[in-house]
C-alpha positions, 0 to 999 in steps of 0.5 A: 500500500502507498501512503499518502505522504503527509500521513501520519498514524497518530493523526485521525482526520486524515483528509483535511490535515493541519501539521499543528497538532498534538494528539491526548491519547494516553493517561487520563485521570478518571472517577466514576460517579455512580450517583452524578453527583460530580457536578455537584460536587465541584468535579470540573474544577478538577477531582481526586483521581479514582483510576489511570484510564487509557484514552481512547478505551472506555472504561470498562474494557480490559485495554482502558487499566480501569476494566469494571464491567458494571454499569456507570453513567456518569463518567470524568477525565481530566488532564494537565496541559502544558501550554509553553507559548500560546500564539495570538494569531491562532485558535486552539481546538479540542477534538474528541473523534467519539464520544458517548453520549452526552459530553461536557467539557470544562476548561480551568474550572470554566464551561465550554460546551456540552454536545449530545451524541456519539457518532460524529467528531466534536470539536471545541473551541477552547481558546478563551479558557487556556493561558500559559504554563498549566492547564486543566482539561475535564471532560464529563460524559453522561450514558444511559440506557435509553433506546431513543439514543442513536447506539448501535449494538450497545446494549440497554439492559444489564446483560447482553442479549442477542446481538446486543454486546457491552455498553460504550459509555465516555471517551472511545475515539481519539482526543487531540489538540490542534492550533488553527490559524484564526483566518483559516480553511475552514472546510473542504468539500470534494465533487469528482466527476469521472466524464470530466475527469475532474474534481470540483473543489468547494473551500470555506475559510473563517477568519476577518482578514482580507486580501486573501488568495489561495495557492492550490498544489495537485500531485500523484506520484511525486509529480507536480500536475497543478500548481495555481494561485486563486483569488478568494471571494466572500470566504468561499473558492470554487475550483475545478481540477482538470486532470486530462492526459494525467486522469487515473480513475480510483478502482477496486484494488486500483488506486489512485489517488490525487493529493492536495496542498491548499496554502492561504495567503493574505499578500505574501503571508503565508495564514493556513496550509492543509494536505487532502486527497482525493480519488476519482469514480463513477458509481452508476445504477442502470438496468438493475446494476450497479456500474463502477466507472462503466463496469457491473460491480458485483460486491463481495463484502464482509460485515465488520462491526469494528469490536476487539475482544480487550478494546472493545469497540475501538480498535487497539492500534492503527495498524489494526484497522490496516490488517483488518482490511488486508485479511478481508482482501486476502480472503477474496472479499472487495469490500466491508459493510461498517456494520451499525459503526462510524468507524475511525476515519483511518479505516476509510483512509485505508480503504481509500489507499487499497482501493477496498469498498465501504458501505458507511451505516448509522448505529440505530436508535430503538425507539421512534420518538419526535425526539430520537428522529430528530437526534438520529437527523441531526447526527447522521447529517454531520457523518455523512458530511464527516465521511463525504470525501472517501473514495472508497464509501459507495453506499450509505446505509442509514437504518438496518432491519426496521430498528427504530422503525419496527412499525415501517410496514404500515405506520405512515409516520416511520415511513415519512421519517424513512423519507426524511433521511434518505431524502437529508442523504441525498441533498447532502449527496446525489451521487452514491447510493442509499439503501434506507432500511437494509435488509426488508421492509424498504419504502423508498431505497436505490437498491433492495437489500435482503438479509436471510440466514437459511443455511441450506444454499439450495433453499436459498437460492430456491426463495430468490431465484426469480423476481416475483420470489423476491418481491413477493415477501413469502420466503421463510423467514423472520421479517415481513417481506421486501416492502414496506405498504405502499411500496414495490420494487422499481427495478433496483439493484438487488443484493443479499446483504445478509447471509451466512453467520454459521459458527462451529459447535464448539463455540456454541456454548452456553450464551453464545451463538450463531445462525442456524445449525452450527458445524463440527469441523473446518471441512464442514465449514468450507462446505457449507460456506461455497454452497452458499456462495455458489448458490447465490452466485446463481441467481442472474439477479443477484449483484453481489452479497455481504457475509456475516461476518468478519470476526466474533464478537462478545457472545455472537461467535459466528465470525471468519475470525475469532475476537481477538481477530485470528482467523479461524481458517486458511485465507486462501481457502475462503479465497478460492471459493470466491475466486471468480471475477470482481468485475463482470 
């Protein structure tokens, strides 16, 4: 894999980098507050420590030092910052990359603001509060068990429980500090166009300096292919990149990709300097298909759900989300379903660098109420955005299987809601794919998704191996047909999006499970899994499918995988199986 050359691990937003930065991973001080009393109490001017944690870990996983598997809803870090020499002309932005839920941060015993949610990057301006020499950071992070909050696999009761696993409650994504010119890039937005073989640059800046001009700079492979000076407008520059001779499209397991040097200047000052990235594809639904740059794509994904078994829902290291993607690669999959995850931003860059596809989903909330509606808005309007410049996301998939919308089928509010975020999807972005309820019981969707765990690949292929099989809803299975009332199929594309999920009969031990009969021996195994494969291979309407899944996680052990993400099979073998052709 070639690396960007600006790319650093230990940076997490790696398509908009700033070289001034200072990344808080590590020893925090923590107390759990059992009673949430902390504010009472006086915590934000600082606390006794009751515990070293390891941040970015929560604190009940084994990898946080703190490891207490109980229930805790109000949580406090706080750190000691140094700051040597502070510079006027620049702002200082704390960045928690995911926090949960309720997150308030407090400066030198000073409150700077609290914001709700855990799937999106939060960002606090803290300049105000910070003077020279020692500082005092606190953050204070309230959960609960409420099924109105946007929280994925996390579980609302005191044990898990089906597919639901353990809470992740505080601090589960990368904390660090950035110095940001206070006349800055504010954001970068980026549209390609494959026809054009272009890229059309939208960049805010913030700050009150006039005479501003901006100096763009666009690579690949070392070699310069655009080197121009732009005068800037109303804080706003639109750019469009032609690349011509030089275009390379971005394709599975090909590539390319171009980088972005972005220099503000006000005369002959140089204010702000950003490195950013971008990758070139067309993705194009036509005739019940999906078209990568005017190729039928069919998908092999896998479903990941982003869980270590001593870190839990963060990964333990960078290098752990690249092997991640190597070993899905090595085993034939060209992409992963991020399954009920935002995950970190550097999976996506790595996805970007080895051409692997990505479905990008929302963590569901449970319980459809005026509120959790417009929370669930609020927060995936800012992921999408967040997630907008990868290359390597293809589709977006909002809501799985009717969670927080189990009355879908008939209840025209849900259905409205289902509207609503595929509509807010696609005035944020036209261009990708939106499946809005994955797996059944679709209103309005780009392409129909079906979840079945049958094991039997011929039964399999016997309940979709026509149009009217699939459509008509009658297969065997937990759920209620392909369509929500009122709605019918529209010649989307159509994928299995769902399937597999066998474990061994070893692993089937007391609470832990899998899908469907489990199986003795590796041989067994392999057997099963080609038969499904083959059998869904089969069926002309199929265009690709995702499997269940990576690894095993908490008590659902039915991964290609074990938790500690060893594989339970030679790679190859799985590799075989899948050998044909990625693009017919």
């Amino acid at each position: 894999m070639k690396n960007v050359k600006y790319f650093k691990k230990d940076y997490p937003r790696v398509q908009f980098y700033r070289d001034s930065y200072l990344n808080l991973d590590g020893k925090w001080d923590f107390r759990l507050d059992y009673e949430n009393q902390g504010e009472e109490k006086g915590y934000f001017k600082g606390f006794e420590k009751e515990y070293d944690i390891l941040v970015p870990f929560s604190y009940n996983c084994e990898a946080s030092l703190v490891h207490i598997d109980k229930r805790c809803d109000s949580v406090w870090y706080q750190k000691n910052i140094n700051f040597l020499l502070l510079d006027p002309q620049a702002d200082v932005i704390l960045h928690l990359e995911g926090s949960d839920y309720i997150t308030t941060l407090y400066v030198n015993g000073h409150k700077v603001d609290r914001k709700k949610g855990c799937t999106y990057r939060q960002s606090y301006d803290i300049t105000e509060f910070i003077h020279l020499g020692n500082n005092l950071l606190v953050i204070h992070c309230q959960d609960s068990f409420s099924k109105e909050q946007v929280r994925g696999k996390q579980r609302w009761k005191d044990h898990n429980f089906e597919c639901y696993y353990k809470e992740t409650t505080g601090i589960y994504k990368t904390v660090w500090l950035e110095y940001a010119p206070k006349t800055r890039i504010e954001s970068l937005k980026i549209d390609t166009d494959y026809d054009k073989q272009s890229a059309n640059l939208t960049i805010k800046y913030f700050g009150e300096e006039d005479n501003l001009s901006l100096r763009l700079m666009v690579e690949k492979d070392n070699k310069i292919l655009q080197n121009t000076t732009y005068a800037i407008h109303k804080n706003q520059s639109d750019i469009e990149v032609l690349l011509n001779e030089d275009f390379e499209a971005w394709d599975v397991f090909h590539p390319a990709l171009y980088e972005l040097t972005l220099m503000l200047y006000s005369k002959d000052k140089l204010l702000d300097e950003i490195h950013s990235y971008f990758g070139i594809r067309n993705i194009e639904i036509k005739d019940a298909f999906i078209y990568l740059n005017g190729k039928k794509l069919y998908q092999k994904l896998l479903l990941d759900q982003g869980y270590w078994d001593k870190s839990e829902y963060t990964a333990p290291s960078t290098d752990a989300l690249l092997n991640d993607i190597n070993a899905m690669i090595q085993m034939g999959f060209n992409g992963a379903r991020k399954h009920q995850k935002v995950e970190d931003e550097r999976y996506l860059y790595y996805a970007d660098a080895l051409g692997f596809l990505v479905w990008a989903e929302m963590p569901s909330m449970y319980e459809n109420t005026e509120a959790s509606r417009q929370q669930f808005l609020y927060e995936w309007e800012k992921v999408v955005k967040q997630q907008y410049n990868h290359p390597s996301i293809i589709t977006w998939t909002p809501l799985n299987e009717s969670w927080g919308i189990e009355h879908v089928k008939t209840s025209l509010v849900e259905q409205k809601f289902t509207l609503d975020v595929y509509n807010l999807t696609k005035k944020i972005d036209p261009y990708r794919p939106v499946i809005t309820n994955d797996g059944w019981e679709h209103t309005i969707s780009d392409i129909l998704t079906l979840h079945h765990y049958e094991q039997d690949g011929k039964k399999l292929n016997s309940y979709y191996n026509t149009l009217e099989k699939i459509i008509s809803g009658i297969w065997p299975a937990h759920h209620k047909g392909a369509f929500a009332d009122g709605y019918g199929y529209k010649g989307q594309p159509i994928l299995i999006s769902e399937f597999g999920g066998c474990a061994f009969s070893r692993d089937v031990q007391g609470n832990d499970w899998g899908y469907g009969e489990s199986v003795e021996s590796t041989a067994a195994f392999l057997d099963r899994f080609q038969c499904l494969i083959d059998n869904i291979k089969a069926i002309p309407l199929i265009c690709g499918y995702c499997y269940t899944q990576l690894t095993d996680v908490q008590q659902e052990v039915n991964g290609l995988f074990d938790a500690s993400h060893h594989p339970k099979f030679n790679l190859k073998d799985i590799a075989d199986i899948q050998s044909d052709s990625i693009l017919k």
